[in-house]
C-alpha positions in Angstrom: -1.3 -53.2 -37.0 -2.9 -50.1 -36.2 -1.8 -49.7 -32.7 2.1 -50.0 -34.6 0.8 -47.1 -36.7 -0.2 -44.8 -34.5 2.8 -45.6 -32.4 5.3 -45.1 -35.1 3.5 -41.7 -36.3 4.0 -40.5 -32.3 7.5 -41.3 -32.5 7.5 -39.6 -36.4 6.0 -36.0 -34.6 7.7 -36.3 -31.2 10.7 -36.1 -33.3 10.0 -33.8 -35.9 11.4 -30.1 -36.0 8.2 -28.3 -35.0 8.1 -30.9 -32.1 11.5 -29.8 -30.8 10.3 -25.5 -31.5 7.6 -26.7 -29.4 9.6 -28.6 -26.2 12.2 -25.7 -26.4 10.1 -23.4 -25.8 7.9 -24.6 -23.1 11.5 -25.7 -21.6 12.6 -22.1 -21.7 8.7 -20.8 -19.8 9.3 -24.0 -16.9 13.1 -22.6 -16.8 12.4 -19.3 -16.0 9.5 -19.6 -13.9 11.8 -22.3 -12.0 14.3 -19.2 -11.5 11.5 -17.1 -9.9 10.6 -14.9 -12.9 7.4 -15.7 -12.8 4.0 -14.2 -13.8 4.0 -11.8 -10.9 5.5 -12.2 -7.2 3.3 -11.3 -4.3 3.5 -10.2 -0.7 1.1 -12.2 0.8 0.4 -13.6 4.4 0.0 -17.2 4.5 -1.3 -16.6 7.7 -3.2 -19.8 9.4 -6.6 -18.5 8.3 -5.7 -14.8 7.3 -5.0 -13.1 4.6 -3.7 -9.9 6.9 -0.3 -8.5 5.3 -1.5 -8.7 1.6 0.6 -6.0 -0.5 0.1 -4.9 -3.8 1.7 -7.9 -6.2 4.4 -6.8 -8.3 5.0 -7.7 -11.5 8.4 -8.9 -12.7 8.5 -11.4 -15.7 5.0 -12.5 -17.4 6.0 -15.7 -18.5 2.7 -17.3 -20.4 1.1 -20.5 -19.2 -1.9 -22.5 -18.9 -3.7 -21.7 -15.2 -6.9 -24.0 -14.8 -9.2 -22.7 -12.5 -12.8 -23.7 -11.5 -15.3 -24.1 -8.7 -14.9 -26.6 -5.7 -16.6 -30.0 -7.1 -16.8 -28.5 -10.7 -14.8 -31.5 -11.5 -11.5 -29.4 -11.7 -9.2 -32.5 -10.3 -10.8 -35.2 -13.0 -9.5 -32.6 -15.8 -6.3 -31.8 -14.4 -6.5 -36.0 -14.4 -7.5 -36.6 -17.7 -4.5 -33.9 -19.2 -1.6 -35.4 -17.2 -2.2 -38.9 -17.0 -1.8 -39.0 -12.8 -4.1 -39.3 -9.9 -4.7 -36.4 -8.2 -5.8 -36.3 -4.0 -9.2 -36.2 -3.8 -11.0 -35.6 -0.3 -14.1 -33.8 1.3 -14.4 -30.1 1.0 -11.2 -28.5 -0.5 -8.8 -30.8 -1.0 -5.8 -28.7 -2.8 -4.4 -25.8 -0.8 -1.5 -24.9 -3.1 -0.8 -24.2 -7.1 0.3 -27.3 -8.5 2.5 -26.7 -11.4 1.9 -29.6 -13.9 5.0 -29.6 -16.9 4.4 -31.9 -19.0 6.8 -33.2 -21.8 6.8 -36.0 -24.8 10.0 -38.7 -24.4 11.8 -41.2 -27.2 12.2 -42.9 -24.4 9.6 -45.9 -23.8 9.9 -45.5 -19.7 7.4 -43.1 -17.7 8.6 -41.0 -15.2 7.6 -38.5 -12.7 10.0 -35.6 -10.4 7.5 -34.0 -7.6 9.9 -30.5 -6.9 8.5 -27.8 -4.2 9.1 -24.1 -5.6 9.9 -22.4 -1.7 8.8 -18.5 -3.3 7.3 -17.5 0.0 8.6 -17.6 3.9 6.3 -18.8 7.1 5.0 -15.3 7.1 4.0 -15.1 3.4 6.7 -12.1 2.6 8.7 -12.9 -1.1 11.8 -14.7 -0.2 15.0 -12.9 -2.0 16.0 -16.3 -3.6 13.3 -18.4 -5.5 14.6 -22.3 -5.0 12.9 -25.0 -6.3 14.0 -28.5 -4.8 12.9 -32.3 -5.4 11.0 -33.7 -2.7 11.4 -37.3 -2.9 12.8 -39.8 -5.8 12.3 -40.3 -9.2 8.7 -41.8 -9.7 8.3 -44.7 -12.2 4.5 -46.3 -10.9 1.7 -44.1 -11.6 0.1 -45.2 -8.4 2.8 -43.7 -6.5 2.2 -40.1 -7.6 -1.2 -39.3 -5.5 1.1 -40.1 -1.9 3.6 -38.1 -3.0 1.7 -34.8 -4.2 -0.2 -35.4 -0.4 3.4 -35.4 0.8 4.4 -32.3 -1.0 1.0 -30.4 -0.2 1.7 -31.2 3.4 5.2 -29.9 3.2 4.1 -26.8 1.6 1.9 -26.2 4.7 4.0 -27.2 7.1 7.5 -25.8 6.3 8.5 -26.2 9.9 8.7 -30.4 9.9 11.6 -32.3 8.4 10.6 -33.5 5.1 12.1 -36.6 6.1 10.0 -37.5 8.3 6.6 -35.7 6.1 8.3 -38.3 3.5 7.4 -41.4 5.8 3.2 -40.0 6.2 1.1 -42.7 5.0 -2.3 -40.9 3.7 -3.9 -41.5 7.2 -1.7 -39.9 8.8 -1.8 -36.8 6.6 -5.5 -36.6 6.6 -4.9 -36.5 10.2 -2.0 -33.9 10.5 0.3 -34.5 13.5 -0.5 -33.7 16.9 0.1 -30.5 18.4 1.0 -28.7 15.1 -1.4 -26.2 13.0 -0.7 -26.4 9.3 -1.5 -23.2 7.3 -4.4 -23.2 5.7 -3.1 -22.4 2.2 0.1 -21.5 0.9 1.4 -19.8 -2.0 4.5 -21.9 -2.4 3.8 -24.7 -5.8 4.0 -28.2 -5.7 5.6 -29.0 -8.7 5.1 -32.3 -11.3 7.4 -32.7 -14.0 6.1 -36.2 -16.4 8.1 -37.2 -19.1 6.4 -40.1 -21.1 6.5 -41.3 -24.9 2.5 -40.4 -24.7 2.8 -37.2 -23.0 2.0 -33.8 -24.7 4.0 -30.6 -24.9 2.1 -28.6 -22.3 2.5 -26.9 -19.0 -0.5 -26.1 -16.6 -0.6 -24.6 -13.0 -3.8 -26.5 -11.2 -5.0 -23.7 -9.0 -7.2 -24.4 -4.9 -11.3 -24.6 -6.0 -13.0 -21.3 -5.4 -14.8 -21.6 -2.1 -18.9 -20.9 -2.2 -19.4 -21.0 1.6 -17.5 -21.3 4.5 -17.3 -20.4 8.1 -14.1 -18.2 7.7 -14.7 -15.4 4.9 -11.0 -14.7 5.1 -10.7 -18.4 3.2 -12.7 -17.3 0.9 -11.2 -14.3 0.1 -7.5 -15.5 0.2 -8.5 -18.3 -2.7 -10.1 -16.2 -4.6 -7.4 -13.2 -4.6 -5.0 -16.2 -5.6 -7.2 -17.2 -8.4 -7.3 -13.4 -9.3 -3.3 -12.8 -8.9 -2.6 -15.9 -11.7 -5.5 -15.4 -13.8 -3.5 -11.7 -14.9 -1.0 -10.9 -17.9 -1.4 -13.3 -20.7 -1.6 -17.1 -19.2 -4.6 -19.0 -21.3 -7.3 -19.5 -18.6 -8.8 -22.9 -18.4 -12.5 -22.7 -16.7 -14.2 -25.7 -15.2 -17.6 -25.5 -15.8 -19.8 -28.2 -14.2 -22.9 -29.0 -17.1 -25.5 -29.8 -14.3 -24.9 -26.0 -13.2 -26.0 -23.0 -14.2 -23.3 -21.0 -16.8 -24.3 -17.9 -14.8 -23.7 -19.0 -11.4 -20.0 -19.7 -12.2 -17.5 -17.0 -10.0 -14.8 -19.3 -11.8 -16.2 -17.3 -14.8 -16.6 -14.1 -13.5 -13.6 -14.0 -12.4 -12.0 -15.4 -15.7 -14.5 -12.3 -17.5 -13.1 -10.2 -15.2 -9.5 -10.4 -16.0 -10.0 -11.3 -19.9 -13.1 -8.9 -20.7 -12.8 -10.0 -24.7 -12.4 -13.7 -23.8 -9.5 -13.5 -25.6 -7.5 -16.2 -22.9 -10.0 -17.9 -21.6 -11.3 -21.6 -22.6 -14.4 -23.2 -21.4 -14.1 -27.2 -19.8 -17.5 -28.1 -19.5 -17.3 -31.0 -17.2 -20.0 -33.7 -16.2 -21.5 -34.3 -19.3 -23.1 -37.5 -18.6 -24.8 -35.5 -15.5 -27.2 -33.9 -17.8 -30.1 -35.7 -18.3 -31.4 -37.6 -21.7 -33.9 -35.8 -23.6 -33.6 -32.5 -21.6 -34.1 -29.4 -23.2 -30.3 -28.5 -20.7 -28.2 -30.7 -23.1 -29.7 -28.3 -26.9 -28.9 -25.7 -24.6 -25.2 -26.3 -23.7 -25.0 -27.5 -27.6 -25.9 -24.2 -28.2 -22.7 -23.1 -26.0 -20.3 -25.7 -27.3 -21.2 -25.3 -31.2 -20.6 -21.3 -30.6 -24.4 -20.4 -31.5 -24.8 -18.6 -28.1 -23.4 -15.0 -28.5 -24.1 -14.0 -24.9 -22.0 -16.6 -23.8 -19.0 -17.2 -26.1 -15.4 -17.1 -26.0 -12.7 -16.8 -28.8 -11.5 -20.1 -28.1 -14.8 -21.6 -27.4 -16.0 -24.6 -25.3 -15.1 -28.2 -24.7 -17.3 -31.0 -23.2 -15.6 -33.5 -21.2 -16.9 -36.9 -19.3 -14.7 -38.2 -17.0 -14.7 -41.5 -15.1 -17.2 -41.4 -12.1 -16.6 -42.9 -8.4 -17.5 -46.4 -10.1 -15.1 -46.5 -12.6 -12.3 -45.0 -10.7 -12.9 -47.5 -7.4 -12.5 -50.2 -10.3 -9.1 -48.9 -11.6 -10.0 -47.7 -15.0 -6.7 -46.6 -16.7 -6.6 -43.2 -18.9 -6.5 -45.3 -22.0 -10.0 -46.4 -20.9 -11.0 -43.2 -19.9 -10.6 -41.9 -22.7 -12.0 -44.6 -25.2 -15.9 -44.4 -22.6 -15.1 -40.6 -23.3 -15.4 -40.6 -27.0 -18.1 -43.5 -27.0 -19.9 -41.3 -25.2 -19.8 -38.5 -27.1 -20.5 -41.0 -30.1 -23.1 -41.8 -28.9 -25.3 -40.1 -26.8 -28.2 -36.9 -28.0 -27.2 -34.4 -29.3 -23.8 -34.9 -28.9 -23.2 -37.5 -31.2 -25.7 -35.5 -33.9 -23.0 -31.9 -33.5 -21.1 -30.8 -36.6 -18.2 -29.8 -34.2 -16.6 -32.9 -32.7 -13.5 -31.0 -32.4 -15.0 -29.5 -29.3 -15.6 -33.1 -27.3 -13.3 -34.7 -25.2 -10.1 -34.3 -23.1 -7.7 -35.5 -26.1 -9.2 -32.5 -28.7 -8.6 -29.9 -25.7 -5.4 -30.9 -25.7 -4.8 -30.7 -29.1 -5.7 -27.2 -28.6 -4.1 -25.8 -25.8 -0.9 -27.2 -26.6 -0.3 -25.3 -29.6 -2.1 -22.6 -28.5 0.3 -21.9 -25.9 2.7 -22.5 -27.8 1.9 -19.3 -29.9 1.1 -17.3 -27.3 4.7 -17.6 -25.6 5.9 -16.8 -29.2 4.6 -13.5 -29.3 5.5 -13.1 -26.0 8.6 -13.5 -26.4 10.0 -9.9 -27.8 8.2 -8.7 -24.5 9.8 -11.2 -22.6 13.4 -10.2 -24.1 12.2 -6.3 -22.9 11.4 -7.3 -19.5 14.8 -9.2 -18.9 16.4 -6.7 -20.5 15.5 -4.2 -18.0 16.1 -6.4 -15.4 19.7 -6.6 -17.0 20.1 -3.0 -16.8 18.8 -2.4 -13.6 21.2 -4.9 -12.3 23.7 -3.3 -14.3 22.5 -0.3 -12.6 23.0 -1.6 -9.5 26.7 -2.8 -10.0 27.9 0.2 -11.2 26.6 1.8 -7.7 28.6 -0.5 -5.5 31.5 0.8 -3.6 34.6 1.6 -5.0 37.9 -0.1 -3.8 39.3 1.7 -0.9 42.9 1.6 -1.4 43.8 4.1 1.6 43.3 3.0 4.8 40.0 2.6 6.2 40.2 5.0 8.9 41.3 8.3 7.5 39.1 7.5 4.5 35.6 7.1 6.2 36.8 10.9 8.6 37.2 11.9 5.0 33.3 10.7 4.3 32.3 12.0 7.7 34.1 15.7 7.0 32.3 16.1 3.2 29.3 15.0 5.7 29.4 17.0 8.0 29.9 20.3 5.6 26.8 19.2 4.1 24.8 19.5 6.8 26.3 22.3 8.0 25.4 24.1 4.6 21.9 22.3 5.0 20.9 24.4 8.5 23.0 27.4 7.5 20.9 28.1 3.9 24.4 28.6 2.6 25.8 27.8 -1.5 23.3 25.6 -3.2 21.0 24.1 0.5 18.6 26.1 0.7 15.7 24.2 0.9 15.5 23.7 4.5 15.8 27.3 5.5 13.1 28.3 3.3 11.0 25.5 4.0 11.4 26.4 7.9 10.5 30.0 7.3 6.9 29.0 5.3 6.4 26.9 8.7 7.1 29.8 10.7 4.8 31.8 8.5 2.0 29.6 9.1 2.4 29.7 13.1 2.7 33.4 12.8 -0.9 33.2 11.4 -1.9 30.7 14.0 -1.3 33.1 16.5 -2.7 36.0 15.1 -6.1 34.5 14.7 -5.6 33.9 19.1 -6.5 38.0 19.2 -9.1 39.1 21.9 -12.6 38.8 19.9 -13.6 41.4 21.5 -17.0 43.4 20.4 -17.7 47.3 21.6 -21.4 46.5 21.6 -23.9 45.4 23.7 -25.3 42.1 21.8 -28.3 42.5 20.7 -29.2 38.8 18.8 -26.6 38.5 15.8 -24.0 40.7 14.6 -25.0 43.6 12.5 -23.3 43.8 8.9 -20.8 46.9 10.2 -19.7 45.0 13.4 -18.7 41.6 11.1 -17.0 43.8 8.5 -14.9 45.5 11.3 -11.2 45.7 10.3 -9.1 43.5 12.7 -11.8 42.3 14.7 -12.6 39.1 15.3 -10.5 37.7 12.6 -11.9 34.4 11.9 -13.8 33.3 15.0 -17.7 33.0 15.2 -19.7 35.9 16.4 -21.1 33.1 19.1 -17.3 33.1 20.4 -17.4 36.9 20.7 -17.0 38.9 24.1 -19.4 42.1 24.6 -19.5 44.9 26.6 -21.7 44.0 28.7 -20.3 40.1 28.5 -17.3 42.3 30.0 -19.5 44.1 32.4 -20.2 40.5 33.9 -16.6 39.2 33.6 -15.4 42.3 35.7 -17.8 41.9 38.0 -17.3 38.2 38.9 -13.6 39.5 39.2 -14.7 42.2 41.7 -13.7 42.3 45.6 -13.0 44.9 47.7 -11.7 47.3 45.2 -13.2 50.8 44.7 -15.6 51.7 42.3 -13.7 52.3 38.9 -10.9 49.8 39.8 -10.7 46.8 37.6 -9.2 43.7 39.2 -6.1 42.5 38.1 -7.4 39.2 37.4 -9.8 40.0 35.5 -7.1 41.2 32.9 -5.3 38.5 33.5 -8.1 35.7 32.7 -8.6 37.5 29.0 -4.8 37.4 28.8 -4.3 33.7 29.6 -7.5 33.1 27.6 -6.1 33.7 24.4 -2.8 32.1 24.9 -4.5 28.5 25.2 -3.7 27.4 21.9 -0.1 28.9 22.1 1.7 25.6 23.5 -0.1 23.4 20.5 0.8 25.9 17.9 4.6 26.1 18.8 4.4 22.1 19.1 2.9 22.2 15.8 6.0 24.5 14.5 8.5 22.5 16.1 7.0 19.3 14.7 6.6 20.3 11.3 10.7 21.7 11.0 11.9 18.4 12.8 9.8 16.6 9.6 12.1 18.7 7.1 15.1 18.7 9.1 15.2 15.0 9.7 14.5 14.6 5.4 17.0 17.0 4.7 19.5 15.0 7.1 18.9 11.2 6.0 19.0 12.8 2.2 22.8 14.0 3.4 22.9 10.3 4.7 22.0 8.7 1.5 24.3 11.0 -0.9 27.1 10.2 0.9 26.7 6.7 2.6 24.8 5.0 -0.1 27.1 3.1 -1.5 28.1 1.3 2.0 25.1 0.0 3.7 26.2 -1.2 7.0 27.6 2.3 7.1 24.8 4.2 5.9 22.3 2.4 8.4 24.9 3.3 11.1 25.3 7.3 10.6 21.0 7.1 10.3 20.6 5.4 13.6 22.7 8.0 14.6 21.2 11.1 13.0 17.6 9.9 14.1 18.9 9.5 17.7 20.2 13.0 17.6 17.4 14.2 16.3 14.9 12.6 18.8 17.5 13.9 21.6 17.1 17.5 20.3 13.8 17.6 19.5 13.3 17.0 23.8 15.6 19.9 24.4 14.0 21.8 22.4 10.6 21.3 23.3 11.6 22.0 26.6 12.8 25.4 25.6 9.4 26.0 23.8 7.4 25.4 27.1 9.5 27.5 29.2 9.2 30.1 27.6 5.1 29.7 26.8 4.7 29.5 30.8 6.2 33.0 30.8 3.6 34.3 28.4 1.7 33.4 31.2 2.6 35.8 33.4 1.4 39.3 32.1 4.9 41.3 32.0 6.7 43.4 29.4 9.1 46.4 29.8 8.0 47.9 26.6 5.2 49.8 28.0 5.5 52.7 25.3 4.5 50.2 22.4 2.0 48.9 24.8 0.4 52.2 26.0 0.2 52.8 22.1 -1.8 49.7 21.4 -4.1 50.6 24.2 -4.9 53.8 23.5 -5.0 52.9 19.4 -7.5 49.7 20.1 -9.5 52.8 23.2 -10.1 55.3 20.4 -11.2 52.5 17.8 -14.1 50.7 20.0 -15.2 54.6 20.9 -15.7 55.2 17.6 -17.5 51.7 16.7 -19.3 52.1 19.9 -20.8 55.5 18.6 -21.2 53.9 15.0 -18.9 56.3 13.3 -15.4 56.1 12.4 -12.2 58.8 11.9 -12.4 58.6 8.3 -15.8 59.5 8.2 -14.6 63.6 9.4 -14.0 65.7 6.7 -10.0 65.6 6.1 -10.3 70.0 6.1 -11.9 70.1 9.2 -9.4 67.4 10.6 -6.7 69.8 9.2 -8.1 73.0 10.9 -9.0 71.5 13.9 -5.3 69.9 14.2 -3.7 73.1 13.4 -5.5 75.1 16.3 -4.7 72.4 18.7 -1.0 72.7 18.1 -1.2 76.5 18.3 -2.9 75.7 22.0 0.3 73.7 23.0 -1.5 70.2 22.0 0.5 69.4 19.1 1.2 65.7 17.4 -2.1 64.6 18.3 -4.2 61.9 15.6 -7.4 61.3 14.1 -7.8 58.7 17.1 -7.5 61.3 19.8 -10.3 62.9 18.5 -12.5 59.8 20.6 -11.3 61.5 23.6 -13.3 64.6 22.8 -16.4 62.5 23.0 -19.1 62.0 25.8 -18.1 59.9 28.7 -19.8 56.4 27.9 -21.5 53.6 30.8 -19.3 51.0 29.4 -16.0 53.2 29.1 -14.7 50.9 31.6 -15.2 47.9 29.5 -13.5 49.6 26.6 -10.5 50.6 28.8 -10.3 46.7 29.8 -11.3 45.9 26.0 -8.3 48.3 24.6 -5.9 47.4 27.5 -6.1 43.2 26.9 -6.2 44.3 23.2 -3.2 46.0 23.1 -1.4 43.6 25.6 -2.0 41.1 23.1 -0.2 43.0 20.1 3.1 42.9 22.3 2.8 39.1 23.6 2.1 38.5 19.8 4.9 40.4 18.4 7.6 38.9 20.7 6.7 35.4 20.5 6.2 35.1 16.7 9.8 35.7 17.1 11.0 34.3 20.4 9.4 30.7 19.3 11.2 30.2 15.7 14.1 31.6 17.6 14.2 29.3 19.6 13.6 26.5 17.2 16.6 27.6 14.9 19.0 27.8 18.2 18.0 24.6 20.1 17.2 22.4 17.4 18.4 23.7 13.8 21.7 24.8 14.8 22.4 22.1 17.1 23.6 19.7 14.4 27.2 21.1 14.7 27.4 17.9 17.0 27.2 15.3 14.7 31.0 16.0 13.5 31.7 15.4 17.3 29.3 12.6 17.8 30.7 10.5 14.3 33.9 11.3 14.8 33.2 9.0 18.1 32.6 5.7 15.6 34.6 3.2 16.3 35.8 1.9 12.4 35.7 -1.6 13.6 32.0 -1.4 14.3 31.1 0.0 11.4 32.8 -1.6 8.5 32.3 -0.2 4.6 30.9 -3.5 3.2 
């Protein structure tokens, strides 16, 4: 009579409008999770063994659920048994190597029933497919016994999505345990195994069973790849069910830490304490977890608290104890065993009262996630929306003359890009900073130079020399009589006085070592903002027809790369002239010389023009003018000076010196020159090179 009770009072709630809230709205949650908006969709490599790939998960929809997580052999796979009603694989080691989605929901109907599904989210290299699908995998399951074959066949199938599932749905166990020859399956997968139960005694609830976090194992990449899944599901707002072995320590749990971790307020998590009966009688272990359980433990609590569970051990389960019989040795245990049976909470004991938790619990969590929920899909709306109104319009005209039409708007656009003309000015002005900043390069190349025979460091005047040594070390500096030596080693069969040639020419080609990097440097950095500039032209007016678009940016990459080897070639031809000491502008360079002569005289003699009073300077001017010397400077004045041992050094000093103020001033110019004519303005020939496209290869869709 009380059996027909109870039975009739199920039948009275699985019926009842809060019962059907309830079922709609953990139908909606499976729904769109089956869809692929799920919690968050990752990039992952499924890798055999490696977690190489891994990409930062991006979130989509976060659709609340129950994820159940817990140490390998904390008894994980007996509470995922106890909720659901099914038998689980057990083996050695780790035995589940995918999420198992478990969706669980009450029936009128009097029959049991059971759909294993496979939700394909992932490909064989781990990258987020563009269509979530989630597909049966087998038939309709009415025996209970049945269901632990088939979730070994669907784990196997996850992990090996290259076999026919025909043939994975003939495996017996023993052949699964022992894979098939010749084939590697992945060691984990990302892809879920999915269990849909209908039954008049099921509850209202959806759970995804999650692999056991590994403690040790020979291959830290395992470790690391179940733990990052655990981490991935564990985010947003799913309820977090922790398996907590009681013959452990509570600290020791990374199952925990991990939960802490991603729910610092403990405001999702739940506690499973598992292997009660493990503890044993008497000891002080058992007041302590009571302590845990009955929420008198601060350190350790959690909003929704703790539950202690006992399932059935190896005995029980080798002798076929049902569920039903699970759970009646659960509650006698609890009943009656110290200090269980003595607490004042007995809501927090056994599978049945967790349950009767979690289910509603969830329930009100995807209620207030639901105005969230509405957001998110909205914005997915309008970015679809978005997306539409981008496509391509109808072309009415004929294909031909209307893509020549895209080409020609094109074309004028890049045209105005490399000309700085209208509204593109951008890439000019950004060449010109580049060009700025290898004029600089170059300039800091000058002669270092030093009218003083080195004595230890540099004295204060000699560092603080205007146009000196720029920024190079004193270490890097060249002396007089560092030149005395340099000359010398240069020396032949000239006469005394007479400076070798090459001895010029070493200082010359000395400072033009860094020129062929720096132009390099120029060229790269303007084929960088050329090539943006272009493929932004590409985008603004291919967009909209992809084939197309990818077609003219092949192409404008192409020409780019061919340019950018004509023009480099340019660039070196005409560094290896600087090579070769020559100019015809020997007034400028005569000028140089004897400017850069008088200004190492006067450091040599540790004075300087400026320091002559500006009358005297006037006076003595004015007389040599009357004497037929007229136009003559404050730097001639050196001249008037005492013959100096190192004068020879100076002239060779000054002569390099200046020499280097006219190679510097022509190829600051002759490079970005150069540049602009062999590279910038060479993009003229993409008119010719697209009007070459063939309209059949490169169709608007």
């Amino acid at each position: 009579m009380h059996d027909s009770n109870k039975s009739d009072h199920g039948k009275r709630l699985h019926g009842s409008r809060y019962a059907q809230e309830r079922k709609k709205l953990l139908g909606f949650a499976n729904a769109l999770r089956a869809f692929g908006f799920v919690v968050t969709k990752y990039l992952f490599s499924a890798a055999r063994g490696s977690d190489q790939g891994r990409c930062r998960a991006q979130a989509i929809i976060d659709v609340p659920r129950v994820v159940v997580i817990g140490n390998q052999s904390a008894g994980k796979s007996s509470v995922v048994e106890a909720i659901s009603g099914i038998t689980v694989p057990r083996d050695a080691g780790t035995c589940t190597r995918c999420p198992m989605e478990c969706r669980m929901a009450s029936s009128m109907s009097p029959s049991w029933q059971c759909q294993v599904s496979i939700r394909w989210e992932f490909d064989e290299s781990g990258c987020v497919q563009d269509k979530v699908i989630e597909v049966p995998f087998g038939d309709i399951i009415t025996d209970k016994d049945e269901v632990e074959l088939a979730l070994r066949r669907a784990q196997f199938a996850v992990l090996n999505p290259d076999i026919e599932v025909s043939h994975i749905l003939s495996l017996t166990t023993t052949q699964i345990r022992q894979g098939i020859a010749g084939h590697e399956s992945l060691s984990f997968s990302r892809n879920v195994v999915c269990v849909d139960l209908q039954g008049p005694e099921m509850a209202d609830l959806s759970f995804i069973d999650l692999p056991g976090l590994i403690q040790v194992a020979d291959d830290p990449q395992l470790v690391r790849l179940v733990e990052s899944l655990v981490v991935e599901h564990i985010k947003g707002n799913s309820l977090i069910l922790v398996t907590i072995p009681m013959p452990d320590d509570l600290e020791n749990q990374k199952a925990l830490t991990l939960a802490r971790e991603a729910d610092p307020e403990g405001r999702r998590t739940i506690g499973v304490l598992t292997k009660a009966d493990a503890v044993p009688k008497g000891s002080r272990a058992r007041d302590l977890w009571l302590e845990v359980i009955e929420g008198r433990n601060a350190k350790k609590s959690l909003l929704h608290g703790y539950f202690a569970t006992r399932q059935p051990d190896d005995d029980e389960r080798e002798r076929g104890t049902t569920p039903a019989e699970a759970r009646r040795a659960e509650a006698r245990f609890f009943e009656t065993s110290l200090p269980w049976s003595k607490s004042s909470h007995k809501n927090r004991f056994g599978i049945t009262k967790l349950v009767e938790t979690i289910s509603p619990l969830l329930e009100r969590v995807i209620k207030q996630s639901l105005p969230k929920i509405n957001g998110e899909a909205n914005d997915q709306l309008r970015h679809c929306d978005h997306e539409l109104s981008i496509l391509p319009v109808v072309v009415e005209k004929d294909a031909m003359p209307f893509m020549f039409e895209l080409i020609t708007r094109f074309v004028n656009d890049v045209a105005k890009c490399t000309d700085g003309s209208d509204d593109k000015r951008i890439l000019v002005q950004e060449s010109r900073e580049v060009y700025r900043a290898f004029k600089s390069d170059i300039r800091r190349t000058a002669p270092p130079f030093v009218p003083q025979v080195r004595k230890g460091e540099l004295s204060e005047d000699d560092q603080d020399a205007p146009d000196m040594m720029l920024s190079i070390n004193a270490e890097d500096c060249l002396y007089l009589d560092g030149m005395r030596t340099h000359i010398q080693k240069s020396l032949s069969r000239q006469l005394p006085g007479n400076v070798p040639f090459d001895a010029k020419h070493a200082l010359i080609v000395d400072f033009q070592n860094s020129w062929t990097d720096s132009a390099n440097k120029c060229l790269t950095n303007v084929v960088a903002l050329t090539k943006r500039a272009l493929l932004a032209c590409v985008d603004a007016h291919f967009s909209q027809w992809t084939l197309l678009r990818n077609h003219v940016r092949a192409c404008v990459e192409e020409l780019v790369e061919l340019t950018v080897k004509e023009s480099s070639h340019f660039l070196w031809a005409s560094l290896q002239c600087e090579l070769t000491a020559y100019t015809q502008n020997t007034h400028y360079l005569q000028t140089c010389k004897d400017r850069w002569l008088s200004r190492y005289r006067d450091m040599r003699l540790g004075n300087s023009p400026q320091q002559v009073d500006q009358d005297v300077q006037n006076e003595l001017f004015a007389v040599l003018a009357k004497a037929g010397r007229p136009g003559l400077g404050v730097h001639d004045l050196a001249r008037l000076n005492e013959p100096d041992k190192f004068d020879t050094e100076m002239e060779v000093m000054a002569e390099v010196r200046g020499y280097f103020q006219v190679a510097y001033k022509r190829v600051i110019d002759v490079v970005p020159m150069l540049i602009d004519l062999t590279f910038l303005y060479k993009y003229a020939q993409i008119a010719r090179l697209l009007r070459g496209f063939r309209c059949s290869n490169a169709p608007l869709g």
